[in-house]
N, C-alpha and C positions, 0 to 999 in steps of 0.2 A: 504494500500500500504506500507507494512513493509520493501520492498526492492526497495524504490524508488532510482535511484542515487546509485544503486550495482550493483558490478561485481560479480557473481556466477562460478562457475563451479561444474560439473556433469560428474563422471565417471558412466560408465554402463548405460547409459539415452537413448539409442534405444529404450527400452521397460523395461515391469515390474514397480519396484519402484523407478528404474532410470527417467524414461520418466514423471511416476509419481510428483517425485520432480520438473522434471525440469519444467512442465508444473502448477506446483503451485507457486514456485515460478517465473515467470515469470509474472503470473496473477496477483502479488501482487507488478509488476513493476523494477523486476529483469531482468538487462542485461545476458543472458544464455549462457555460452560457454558448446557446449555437447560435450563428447570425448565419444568412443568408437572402436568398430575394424571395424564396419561394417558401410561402409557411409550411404549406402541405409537406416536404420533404423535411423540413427542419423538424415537423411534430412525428414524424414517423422515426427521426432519428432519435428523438426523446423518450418515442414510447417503448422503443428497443432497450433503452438504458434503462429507465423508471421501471418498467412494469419487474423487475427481476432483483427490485431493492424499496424496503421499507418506505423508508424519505427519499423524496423525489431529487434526484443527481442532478439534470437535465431541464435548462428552459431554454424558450425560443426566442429571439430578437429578431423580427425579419426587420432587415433593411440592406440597402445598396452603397457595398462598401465603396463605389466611385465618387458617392456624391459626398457633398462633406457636409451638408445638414443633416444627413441621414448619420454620417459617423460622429457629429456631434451632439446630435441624440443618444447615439449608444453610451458616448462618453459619459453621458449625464445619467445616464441610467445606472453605470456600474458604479458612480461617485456614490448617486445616490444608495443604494440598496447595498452596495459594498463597500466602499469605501479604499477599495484597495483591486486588486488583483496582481497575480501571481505568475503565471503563464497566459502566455497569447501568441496563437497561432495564426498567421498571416497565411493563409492557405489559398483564396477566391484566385480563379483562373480561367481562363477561357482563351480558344485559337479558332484560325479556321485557316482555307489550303487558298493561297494565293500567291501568285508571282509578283514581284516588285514594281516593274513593267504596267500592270495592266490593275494594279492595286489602287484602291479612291482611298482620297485621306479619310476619309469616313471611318473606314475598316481599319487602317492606322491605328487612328485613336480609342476606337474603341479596343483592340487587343494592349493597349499601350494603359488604357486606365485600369481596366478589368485587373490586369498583370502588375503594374508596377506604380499607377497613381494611388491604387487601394493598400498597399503595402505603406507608400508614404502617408496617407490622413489616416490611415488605422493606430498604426506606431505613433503617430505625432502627437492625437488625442488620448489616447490609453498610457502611452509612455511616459506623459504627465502624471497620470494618476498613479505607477507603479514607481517614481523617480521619487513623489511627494511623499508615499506609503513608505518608500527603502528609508526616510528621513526618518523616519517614528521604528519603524522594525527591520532590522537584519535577519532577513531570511531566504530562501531559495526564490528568484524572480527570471526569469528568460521569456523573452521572445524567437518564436523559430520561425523562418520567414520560408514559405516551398518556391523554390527557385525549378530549375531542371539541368536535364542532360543536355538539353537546346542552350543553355546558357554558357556553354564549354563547347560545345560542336553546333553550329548552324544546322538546324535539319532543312529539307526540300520543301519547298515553298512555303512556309513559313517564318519566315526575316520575320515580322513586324512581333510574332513571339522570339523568337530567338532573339533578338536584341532587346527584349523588354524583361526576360530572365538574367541576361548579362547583367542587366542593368542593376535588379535584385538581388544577384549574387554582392555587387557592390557596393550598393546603398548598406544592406546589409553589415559592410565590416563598417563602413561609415560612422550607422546607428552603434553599433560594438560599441567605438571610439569614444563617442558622445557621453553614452549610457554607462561606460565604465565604471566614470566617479560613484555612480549609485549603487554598484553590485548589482547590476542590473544586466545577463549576460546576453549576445544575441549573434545567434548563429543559422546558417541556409541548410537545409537540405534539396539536392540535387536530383530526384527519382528519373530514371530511365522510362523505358515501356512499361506501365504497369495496366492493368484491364479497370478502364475507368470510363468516365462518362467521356472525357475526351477522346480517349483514342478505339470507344466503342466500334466508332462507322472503320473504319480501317483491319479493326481485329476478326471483321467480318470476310477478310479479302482473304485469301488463302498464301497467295501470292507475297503477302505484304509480311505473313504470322512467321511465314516460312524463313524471309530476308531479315525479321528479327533474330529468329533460328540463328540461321545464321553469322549474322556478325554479332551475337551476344556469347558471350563463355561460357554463360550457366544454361544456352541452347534454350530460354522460355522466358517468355513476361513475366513481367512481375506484379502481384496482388496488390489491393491498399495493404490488405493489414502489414506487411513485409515492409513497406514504406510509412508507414503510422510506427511500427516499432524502434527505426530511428530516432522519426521527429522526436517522440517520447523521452527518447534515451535524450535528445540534447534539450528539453525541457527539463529533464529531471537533473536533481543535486549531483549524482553518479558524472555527470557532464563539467562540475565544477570548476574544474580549471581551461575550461574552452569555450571561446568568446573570439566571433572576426571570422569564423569556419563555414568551409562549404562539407555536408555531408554530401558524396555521392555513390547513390544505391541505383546503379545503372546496368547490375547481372555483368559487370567484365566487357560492356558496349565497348567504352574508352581504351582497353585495353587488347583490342581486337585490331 
């Protein structure tokens, strides 16, 4: 029980590696705040935690981590009802397949906030409240920011993600730097192919499952919960003296 007596938070946590983390760490006795846009997924990932524990682990915060009235509601919510928090997982993501060439700025920006404007107004509002809290109590506090394997290798038609994970991975030790003074640590994880809402339509290609085959090591995708068990690990105290780091769970891609 590494997060007995924590406050958590989870952006993207409907499904995939969001839902993933949230539901490990909760197992492990973590109070769960889930944020996302869509309530239905957020309460289904709730009732997955709750219905299997006394007092309810798990609530929902739907809102849209790009905007920043919407992230400065949440902030205000966790000041109020908490006062603090403990971990917070920047996780919201989203891509689609486009060439450079024939890409509208439209689509740009929106893979560019969804990715990396929501990492900066989620940490800027919350990281206040966890910076103010270190002032009053020393104790275990991190942010884990989900970057990818695109943010180290360019994938195929996808630029306007692959430079918006780069960018994650470095904001990331930025926020470290900052955050330091407070004991306050913050680290990326990197996930490969894993079978997720993103890379559902593609896992469908036989073609496609195959070329992961092959240029991966461990010859297979990877799950959330395989990638939740990282982010966890660099959430948790066990991560203590690491702070400014990319985890990367990519099955041996990079090493291919």
């Amino acid at each position: 029980m590494r997060f007995s007596q924590t406050i958590a938070l989870v952006t993207g946590a409907g499904s995939g590696i969001g839902k993933a983390t949230a539901l490990r760490l909760a197992s492990e006795g973590a109070k769960v705040i889930l944020v996302g846009r869509t309530k239905g997924k957020l309460e289904d990932t709730a009732n997955e935690i709750n219905r299997s524990v006394r007092i309810p682990l798990a609530e929902v915060f739907p809102a849209d981590v790009t905007d920043a009235e919407d992230v400065r509601e949440l902030a205000e919510y966790v000041e109020e009802q908490y006062g603090d928090l403990h971990v917070l997982i920047n996780n919201a993501g989203g891509s689609s397949n486009t060439r450079i060439l024939t890409m509208s700025e439209q689509e740009w920006e929106y893979v560019q906030n969804v990715n990396l404007k929501s990492v900066f107004l989620v940490s800027k509002a919350l990281g206040k409240i966890m910076s103010e809290a270190a002032k009053r109590e020393e104790r275990n506090r991190a942010i884990v920011n989900v970057a990818s394997l695109s943010g180290h290798q360019a994938g195929a038609e996808i630029p306007h993600y692959s430079a918006a994970k780069a960018g994650v991975i470095n904001f990331t030790r930025s926020l470290a730097l900052e955050l330091s003074p407070f004991g306050i640590r913050v680290n990326s994880v990197s996930p490969g192919f894993a079978k997720t809402a993103l890379t559902e339509q593609g896992l469908q290609n036989d073609k496609f499952v195959r070329a992961i085959q092959r240029n991966t090591a461990l010859k297979r995708v990877g799950r959330p919960d395989e990638i939740a068990n990282v982010i966890v690990f660099a959430a948790s105290s066990e991560a203590s003296y690491m702070t400014g780091s990319d985890l990367l769970v990519d099955g041996g891609w990079l090493i291919k």
